[in-house]
C-alpha positions, 0 to 999 in steps of 0.5 A: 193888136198882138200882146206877148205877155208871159203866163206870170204877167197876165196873173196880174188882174190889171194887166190881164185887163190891159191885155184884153183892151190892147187886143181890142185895138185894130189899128184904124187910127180913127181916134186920132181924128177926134183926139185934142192932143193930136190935133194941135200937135200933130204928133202920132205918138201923141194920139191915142193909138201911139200912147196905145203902142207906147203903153203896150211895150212898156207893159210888156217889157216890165221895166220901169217907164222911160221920159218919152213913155211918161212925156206923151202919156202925160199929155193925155187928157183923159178926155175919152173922145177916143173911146166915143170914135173908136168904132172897135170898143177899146175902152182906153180909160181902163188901159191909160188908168193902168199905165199911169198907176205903171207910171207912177210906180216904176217912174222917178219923176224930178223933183219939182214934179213931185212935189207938185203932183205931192202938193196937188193930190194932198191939197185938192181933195181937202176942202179945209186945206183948198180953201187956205191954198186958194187963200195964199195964192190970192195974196200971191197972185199980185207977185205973179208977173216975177214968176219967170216963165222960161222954165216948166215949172215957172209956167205951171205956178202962174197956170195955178195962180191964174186958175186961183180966183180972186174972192172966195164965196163963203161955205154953205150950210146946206151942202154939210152932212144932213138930210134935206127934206123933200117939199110936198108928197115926197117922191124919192130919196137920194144922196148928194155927192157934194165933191171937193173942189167944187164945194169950196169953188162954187157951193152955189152949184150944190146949193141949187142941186138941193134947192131943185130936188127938194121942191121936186119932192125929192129927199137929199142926203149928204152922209157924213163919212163921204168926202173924196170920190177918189178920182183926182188922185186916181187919174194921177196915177196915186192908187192906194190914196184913190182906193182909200177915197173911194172905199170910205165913199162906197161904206157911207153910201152903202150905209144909206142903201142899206138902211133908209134906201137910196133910189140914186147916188147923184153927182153933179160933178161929171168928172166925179162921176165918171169914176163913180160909175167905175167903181163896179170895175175899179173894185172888181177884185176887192172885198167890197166888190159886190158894193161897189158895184151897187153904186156904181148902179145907182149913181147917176149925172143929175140930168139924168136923173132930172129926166128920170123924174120929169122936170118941168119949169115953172116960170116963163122962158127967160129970152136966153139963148144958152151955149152948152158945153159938153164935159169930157167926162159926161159925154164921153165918159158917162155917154150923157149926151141928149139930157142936159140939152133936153132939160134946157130947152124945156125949161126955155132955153134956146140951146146952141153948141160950139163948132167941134163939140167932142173936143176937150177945153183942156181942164181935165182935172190937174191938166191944166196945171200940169200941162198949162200951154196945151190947155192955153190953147184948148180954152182960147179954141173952146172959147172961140167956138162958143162965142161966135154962136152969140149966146148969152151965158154958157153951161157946163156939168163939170166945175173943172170946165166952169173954171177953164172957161171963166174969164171972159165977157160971157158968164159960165154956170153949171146947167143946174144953176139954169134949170133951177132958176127956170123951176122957182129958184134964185136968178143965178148971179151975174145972168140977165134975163132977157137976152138975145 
């Protein structure tokens, strides 16, 4: 593709960067096959190759984003299937990334959008401040059906009191800022990144993470000045506040590196590590640079790492047939593809995928939320394709697309959950064993 960028743009580190991405498209509209937005809405502009020339004219013209430009944007999922399909390389994650930080600077959303987009990126990267919003909107949530739904916003506070739960699972000890030591001949040491909204969601996710490593004979560390990883607010387009996380992320960890060692960064959060994985490029400018890009080294999905050091179960096989659900951001983002299917059938599972694995369940962080009906439809057609393979629990990396699938008759759980039972830990709740 063509750019016409002045000399004084391209000085510009991003949108240097930009350039070279956009020259990297050639047109082929393979992406569009494979794009969940284009798909259901059928709409070129709505693909990634027309947000692509959307995003290139706006760049190029310097001036503030216009509601069309920011509307279909918007509907991006940052789902990344485009980057798998695309046979030309475009690493679209880095354009849409700028483009949203274009977006959020030069574009004056209304009101109650901002005051949302406010509400989000201030509430759910603080689990003090999440757990007292989860807390009102379950006393809210009885209310709901006064909401009127004929407006955008109507229809996003009933997306976020539906996505609320109606019981919160009290904090756990284990995923405080401590060293969990390993049982047995210690084979390693790493650092848990024990996120945000999953710590006050679903603790049990961490808890088992530790559980497992630690009877593994691996070390965890969870460093007391790491919190946010950063990347909510930097798929909302909120740059300085993202920096900021993940700055304080990259000195706590860093601090570990540098002194007792890490052998890896584990996160089982996949959309987490997606942007950890980033941070080399993300920082590639920045003081802490050479840092950043050490984590970002380091850091891995924890099927990866589970692989890396040989899991093996240690009960029988359950009788389960398990329907993975593939992340966005782990088998896109992070390329993890083969791991997390690997460690379930040798811990006995029989695996199953859905019809249409590539295709996005429409959580994607804030998106459903912000974009709460075509996210509605994304989960009703996930939903469908896992059920009818029959199985009897689903598993996912991801806490976002744990809460996006809950709520049907079939249980959903982190793949940890799963590998941690089969390896001497606790039955997870609310699974059976011995199914079909």
């Amino acid at each position: 593709m063509q750019t016409h960028f002045s000399a004084e743009q391209l000085r510009d580190s991003d949108t240097a960067a930009s350039n070279t991405v956009l020259r990297t498209c050639v047109h082929c509209g393979f992406c569009t096959a494979t794009c969940p937005t284009f798909v259901l809405l059928g709409d070129e502009l709505d693909s990634p190759r027309g947000r692509i020339y959307l995003i290139k004219e706006m760049l190029e013209s310097g001036k503030p984003a216009t509601e069309p430009v920011v509307r279909h944007v918007d509907r991006c999922l940052s789902c990344l299937s485009c980057m798998t399909t695309c046979p030309s390389g475009v690493n679209y994650m880095h354009l849409v990334d700028h483009a949203r930080r274009y977006i959020e600077e030069t574009y004056t959303r209304p009101w109650p959008e901002r005051m949302l987009r406010g509400v989000l990126a201030r509430v759910l990267p603080n689990p003090r401040l999440f757990r007292l919003a989860l807390r009102a909107a379950a006393l809210a949530r009885p209310a709901a059906g006064l909401i009127p739904t004929g407006t955008v916003t109507g229809k996003r506070m009933q997306a976020m009191l539906s996505l609320a739960p109606t019981a919160l699972p009290s904090d756990s000890p284990a995923q405080r800022p401590q060293v969990h030591q390993a049982q047995g001949v210690k084979r390693g040491r790493v650092a848990l990144l024990t996120g945000c909204a999953q710590k006050v969601l679903a603790p049990r996710i961490n808890d088992a993470t530790i559980r497992l490593l630690t009877r593994l004979g691996i070390e965890v560390v969870i460093p007391p000045e790491v919190g946010c990883c950063g990347a909510l607010t930097h798929h909302m387009g909120q740059h300085d506040p993202a920096m900021a996380a993940a700055r304080a992320a990259i000195a706590g960890w860093t601090r570990e590196i540098d002194g007792a060692g890490l052998d890896a960064i584990i996160i089982n959060t996949s959309g987490c590590g997606t942007t950890v994985k980033d941070y080399g490029f993300m920082f590639r400018d920045a003081p802490e640079a050479a840092q950043a890009a050490r984590v970002s080294g380091l850091a891995a999905d924890i099927s990866e790492y589970l692989v890396r050091i040989d899991y093996q179960p240690q009960r029988g096989a359950p009788g389960l047939t398990v329907a993975y659900h593939a992340a966005c951001s782990l088998q896109h983002g992070q390329k993890v593809t083969g791991a997390p299917k690997a460690l379930l059938k040798t811990a006995g599972f029989t695996v199953v995928e859905p019809r249409d694995p590539h295709l996005c369940c429409g959580s994607a962080g804030t998106y459903n939320i912000l974009q709460p009906e075509i996210a509605g439809q994304l989960r009703s057609r996930k939903l469908a394709n896992l059920q009818e393979r029959r199985p009897d629990v689903i598993a996912a990396g991801n806490i976002g697309c744990i809460t996006q699938l809950s709520g049907s008759d079939l249980p959903v759980m982190h793949t940890v959950e799963l590998l941690d039972w089969m390896a001497g830990g606790p039955q997870p709740s609310g699974l059976a064993a011995g199914g079909s």
